[in-house]
C-alpha positions in Angstrom: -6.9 -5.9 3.8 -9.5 -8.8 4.1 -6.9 -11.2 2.0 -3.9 -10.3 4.4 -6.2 -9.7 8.3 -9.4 -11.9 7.0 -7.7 -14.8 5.2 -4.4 -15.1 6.1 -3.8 -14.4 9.1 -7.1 -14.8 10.5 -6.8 -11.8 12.8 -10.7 -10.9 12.7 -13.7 -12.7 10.8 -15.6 -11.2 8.2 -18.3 -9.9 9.7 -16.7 -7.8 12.0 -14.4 -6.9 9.2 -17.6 -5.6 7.8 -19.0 -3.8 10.4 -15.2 -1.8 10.8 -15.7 -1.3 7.2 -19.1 0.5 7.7 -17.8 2.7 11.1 -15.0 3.6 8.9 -17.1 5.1 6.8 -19.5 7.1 9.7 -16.7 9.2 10.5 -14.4 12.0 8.8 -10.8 10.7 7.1 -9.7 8.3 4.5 -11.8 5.4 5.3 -9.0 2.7 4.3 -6.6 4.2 6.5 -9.3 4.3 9.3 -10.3 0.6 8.4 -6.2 0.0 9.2 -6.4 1.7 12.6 -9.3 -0.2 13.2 -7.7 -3.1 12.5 -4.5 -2.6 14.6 -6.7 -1.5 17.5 -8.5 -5.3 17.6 -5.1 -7.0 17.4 -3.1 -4.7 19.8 -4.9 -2.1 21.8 -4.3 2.1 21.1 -0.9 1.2 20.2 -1.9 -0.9 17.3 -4.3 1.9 16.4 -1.4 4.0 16.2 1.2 1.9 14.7 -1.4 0.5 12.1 -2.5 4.0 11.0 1.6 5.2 10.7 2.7 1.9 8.5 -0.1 2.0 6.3 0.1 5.6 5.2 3.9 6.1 5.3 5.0 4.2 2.5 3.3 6.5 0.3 3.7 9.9 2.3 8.1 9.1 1.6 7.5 8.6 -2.2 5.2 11.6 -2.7 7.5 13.8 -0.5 10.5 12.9 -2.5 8.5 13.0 -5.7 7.7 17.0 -4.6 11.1 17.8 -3.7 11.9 16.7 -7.9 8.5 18.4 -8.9 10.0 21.8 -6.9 13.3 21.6 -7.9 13.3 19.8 -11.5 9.5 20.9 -12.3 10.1 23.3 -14.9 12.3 21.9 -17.6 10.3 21.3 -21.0 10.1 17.4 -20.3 8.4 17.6 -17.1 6.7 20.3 -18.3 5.1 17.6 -21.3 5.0 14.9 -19.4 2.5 16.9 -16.6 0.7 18.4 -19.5 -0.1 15.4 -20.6 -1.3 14.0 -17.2 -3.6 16.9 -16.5 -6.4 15.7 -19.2 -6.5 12.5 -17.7 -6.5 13.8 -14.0 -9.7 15.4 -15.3 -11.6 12.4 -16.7 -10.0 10.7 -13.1 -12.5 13.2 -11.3 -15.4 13.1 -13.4 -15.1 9.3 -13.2 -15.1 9.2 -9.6 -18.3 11.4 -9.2 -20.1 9.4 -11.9 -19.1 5.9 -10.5 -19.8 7.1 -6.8 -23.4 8.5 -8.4 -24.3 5.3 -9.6 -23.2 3.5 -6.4 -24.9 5.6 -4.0 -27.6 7.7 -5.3 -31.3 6.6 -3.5 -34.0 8.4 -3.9 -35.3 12.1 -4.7 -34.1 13.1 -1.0 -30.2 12.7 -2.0 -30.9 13.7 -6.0 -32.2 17.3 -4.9 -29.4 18.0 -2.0 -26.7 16.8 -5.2 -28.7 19.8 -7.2 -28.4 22.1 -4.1 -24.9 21.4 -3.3 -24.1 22.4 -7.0 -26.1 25.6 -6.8 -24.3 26.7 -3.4 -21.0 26.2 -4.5 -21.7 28.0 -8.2 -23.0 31.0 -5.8 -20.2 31.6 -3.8 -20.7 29.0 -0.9 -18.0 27.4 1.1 -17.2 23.9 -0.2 -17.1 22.6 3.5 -20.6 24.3 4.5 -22.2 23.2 2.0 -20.7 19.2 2.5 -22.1 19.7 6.8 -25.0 21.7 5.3 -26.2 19.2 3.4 -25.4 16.6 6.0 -27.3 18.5 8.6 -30.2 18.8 6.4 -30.1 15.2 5.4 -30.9 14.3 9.0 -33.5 17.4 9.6 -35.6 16.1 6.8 -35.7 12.1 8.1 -35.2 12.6 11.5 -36.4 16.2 12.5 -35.4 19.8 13.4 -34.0 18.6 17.2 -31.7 16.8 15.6 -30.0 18.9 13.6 -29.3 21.9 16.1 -26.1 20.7 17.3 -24.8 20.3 13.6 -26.3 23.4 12.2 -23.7 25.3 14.9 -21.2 23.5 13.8 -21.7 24.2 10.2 -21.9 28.1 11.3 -18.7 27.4 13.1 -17.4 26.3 9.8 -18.5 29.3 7.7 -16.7 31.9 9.5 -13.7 30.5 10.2 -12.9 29.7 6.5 -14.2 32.9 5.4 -11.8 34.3 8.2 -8.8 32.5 6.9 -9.4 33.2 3.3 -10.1 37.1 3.8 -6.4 37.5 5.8 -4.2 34.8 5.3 -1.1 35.9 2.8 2.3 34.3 3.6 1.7 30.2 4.1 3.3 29.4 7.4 3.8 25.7 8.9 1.3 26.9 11.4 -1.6 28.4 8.9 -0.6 25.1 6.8 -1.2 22.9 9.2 -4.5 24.8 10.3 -5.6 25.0 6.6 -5.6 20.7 6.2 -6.7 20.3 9.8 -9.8 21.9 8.8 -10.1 19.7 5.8 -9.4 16.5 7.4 -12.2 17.3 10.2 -14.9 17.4 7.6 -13.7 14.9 4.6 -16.6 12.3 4.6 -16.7 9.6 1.7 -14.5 9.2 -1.4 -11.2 10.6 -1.3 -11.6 12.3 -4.5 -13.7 14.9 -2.6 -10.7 16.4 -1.0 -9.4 17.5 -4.8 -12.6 19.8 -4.5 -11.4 21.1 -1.0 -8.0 21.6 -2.0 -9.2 23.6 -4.7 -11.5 26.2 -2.8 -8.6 26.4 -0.1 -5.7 26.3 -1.6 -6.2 28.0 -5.3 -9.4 30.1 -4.9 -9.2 31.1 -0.9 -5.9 31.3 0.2 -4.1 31.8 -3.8 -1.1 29.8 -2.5 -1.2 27.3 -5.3 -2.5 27.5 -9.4 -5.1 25.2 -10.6 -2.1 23.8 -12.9 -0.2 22.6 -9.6 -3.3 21.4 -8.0 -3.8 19.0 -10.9 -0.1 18.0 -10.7 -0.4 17.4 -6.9 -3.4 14.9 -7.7 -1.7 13.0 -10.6 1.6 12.4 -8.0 -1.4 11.1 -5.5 -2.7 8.7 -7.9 0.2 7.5 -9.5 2.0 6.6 -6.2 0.9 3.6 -4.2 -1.7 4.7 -1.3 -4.3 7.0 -0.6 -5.2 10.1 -2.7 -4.8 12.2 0.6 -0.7 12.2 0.5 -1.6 14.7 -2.3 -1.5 17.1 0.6 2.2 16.3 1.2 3.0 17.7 -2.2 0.9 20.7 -2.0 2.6 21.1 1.5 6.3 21.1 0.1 5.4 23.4 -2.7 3.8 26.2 -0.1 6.2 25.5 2.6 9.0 23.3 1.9 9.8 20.5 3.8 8.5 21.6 7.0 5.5 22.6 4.9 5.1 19.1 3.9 4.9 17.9 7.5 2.2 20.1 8.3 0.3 19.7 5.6 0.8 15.7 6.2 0.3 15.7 9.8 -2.8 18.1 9.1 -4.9 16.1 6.5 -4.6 12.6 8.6 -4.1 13.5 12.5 -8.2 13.7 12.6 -8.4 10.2 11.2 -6.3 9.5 14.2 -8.7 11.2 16.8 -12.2 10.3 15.2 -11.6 6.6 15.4 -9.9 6.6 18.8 -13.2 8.6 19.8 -15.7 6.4 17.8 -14.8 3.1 19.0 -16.1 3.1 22.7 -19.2 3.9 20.6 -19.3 1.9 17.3 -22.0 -0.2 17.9 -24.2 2.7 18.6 -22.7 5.0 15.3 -23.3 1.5 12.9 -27.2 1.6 14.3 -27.9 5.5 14.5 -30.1 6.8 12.0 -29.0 10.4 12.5 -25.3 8.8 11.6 -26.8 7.4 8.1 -29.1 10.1 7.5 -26.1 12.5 7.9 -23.1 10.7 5.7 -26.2 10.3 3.0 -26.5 13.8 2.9 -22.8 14.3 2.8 -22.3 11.9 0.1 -24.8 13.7 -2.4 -23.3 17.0 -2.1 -19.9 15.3 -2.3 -20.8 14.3 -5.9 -22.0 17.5 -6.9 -19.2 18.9 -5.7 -16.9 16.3 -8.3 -19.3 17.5 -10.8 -18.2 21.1 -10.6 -14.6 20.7 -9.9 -14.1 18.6 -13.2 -15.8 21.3 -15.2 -13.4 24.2 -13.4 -10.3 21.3 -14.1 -11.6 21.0 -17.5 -11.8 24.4 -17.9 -8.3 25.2 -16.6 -6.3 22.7 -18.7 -7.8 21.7 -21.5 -6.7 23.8 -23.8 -6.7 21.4 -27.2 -8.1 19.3 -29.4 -5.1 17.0 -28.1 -6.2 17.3 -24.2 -9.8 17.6 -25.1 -9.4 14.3 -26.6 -6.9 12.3 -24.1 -9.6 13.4 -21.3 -12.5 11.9 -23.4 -10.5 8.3 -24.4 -9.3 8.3 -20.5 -12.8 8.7 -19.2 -14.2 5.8 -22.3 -11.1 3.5 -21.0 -12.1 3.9 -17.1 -15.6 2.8 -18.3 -14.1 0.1 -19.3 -12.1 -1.1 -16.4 -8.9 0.9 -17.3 -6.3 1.6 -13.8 -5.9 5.0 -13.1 -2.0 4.6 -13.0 -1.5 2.8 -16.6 -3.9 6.1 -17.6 -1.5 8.6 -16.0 1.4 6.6 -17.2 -0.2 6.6 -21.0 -0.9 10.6 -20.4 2.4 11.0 -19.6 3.7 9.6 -22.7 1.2 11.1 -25.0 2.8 14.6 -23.3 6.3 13.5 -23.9 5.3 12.7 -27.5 3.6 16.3 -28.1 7.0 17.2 -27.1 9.1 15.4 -29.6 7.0 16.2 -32.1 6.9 19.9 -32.0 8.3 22.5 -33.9 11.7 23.6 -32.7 
């Protein structure tokens, strides 16, 4: 984006391209698609907001939803069968790469080190994924700023607690309407990397709801990465296998409609969010129990499909070779072919 609006075209300058970058960032949603409504606002008003948003996530929302109408109709024959068994163990070393390399980048201090521990501890005893992401928000800016200024979010966060345990204790048959509810709700609250929503998926969609296995979770994710685009159009996929097309709509619409609203509502006030110390205070908090939560959804991933010396080892090279510098989709690609090649080599 700064080559083709920074550069090229000369649209904006880099500083303000930096500040957008950082208000991205502030608010729920996949921040590059933000930083593209963002964008589209400063050249053409709410229209270029909109249009920006549509064209930049589009692209890969069509390939993903005609890659899940194969995955549904053609998923089960032995070769795709291989070639996703494959892909899993590097899907895993995907995750635990993204936790460790978002560690690394963001980690400061004892403040964000201990709510990474508690966010682990929550979530091993039975707590709601998305409480414990706002809890840990809310007490990021309770500790900094002080108990005032976390009342507002601490009703929220209750808010957030009953409803999913609501949805999770009654909700059987997965209706466009419950589908579209169900990413809605995990849109609203996705702060920071993308690869956070794999751990959101997983409490919704495999542990709360049941609608989908861990096995076509992992799937879901390696169509997201191997596709051009954001991980998010993962929930396209997960939406077609639930619900069919219309399924895929809702679960599309769902996940990126509150990108939509939260930067239309944020820009009157950007220069005030960039400056706010309850804003920073909050997304720090959010980020460290983000990265606990990668931690333990790479170990349940692990758990679920590595099942060999032969995954056990394609996860371990995959996660060496991202080290290293490797792309995520020459990775898949290699993990597809090493499942292909289990395949061929078999017994009959």
């Amino acid at each position: 984006m700064r080559e083709e609006f920074v550069r090229r075209r000369g649209w904006l300058d880099d500083a303000t391209f930096v500040d957008l970058t950082g208000a991205a960032n502030l608010i729920p949603g996949p921040t590059s698609t933000e930083l593209a409504m963002h964008i589209g606002h400063r050249r053409a008003g709410p229209a270029g907001l909109v249009i920006a948003g549509l064209a930049f996530l589009l692209p890969a929302v069509l390939i993903v939803a005609a890659l899940a109408w194969l995955y549904v109709e053609h998923g089960r024959r032995p070769e795709v069968g291989a070639l996703l068994s494959g892909i899993a163990p590097v899907v895993v070393a995907i995750v635990a790469h993204a936790g460790w390399s978002i560690a690394r980048a963001t980690l400061r201090g004892a403040l964000q080190a201990a709510l990474l521990v508690g966010a682990v501890v929550a979530v091993l005893a039975g707590l709601s994924e998305i409480v414990v992401l706002l809890g840990s928000g809310i007490l990021a800016v309770v500790i900094r700023v002080g108990l005032g200024s976390g009342r507002a979010a601490l009703a929220v966060g209750g808010w957030t607690w009953s409803t999913t345990g609501a949805v999770a204790a009654t909700v059987v048959v997965a209706t466009p309407l419950l589908i579209l509810g169900a990413f809605l709700k995990i849109g609203a609250v996705l702060f920071g990397s993308g690869y956070v929503l794999v751990a959101l998926l997983r409490a919704e969609f495999v542990d709360g709801l049941g609608w989908i296995t861990e096995a076509q979770l992992i799937d879901a994710v390696a169509v997201g990465q191997a596709t051009p685009g954001r991980l998010f159009s993962s929930a396209t996929i997960i939406g077609y296998v639930v619900g069919g097309p219309v399924g895929a709509v809702a679960a599309t619409v769902g996940v990126f409609l509150p990108a939509f609203v939260a930067v239309a509502l944020s820009i009157p006030i950007l220069h005030r969010l960039r400056d706010d110390v309850r804003a920073r205070a909050f997304l720090d908090g959010v980020s460290a129990a983000a990265i606990g939560l990668l931690g333990v959804v790479a170990v349940q991933l692990a758990v679920a499909s590595l099942r060999d010396v032969l995954g056990v080892g394609t996860a371990v090279v995959a996660f060496a070779l991202l080290l290293l510098g490797a792309g995520t989709g020459r990775l898949i690609a290699a993990g597809a072919a090493v499942g292909l090649i289990g395949l061929l080599l078999a017994p009959a």
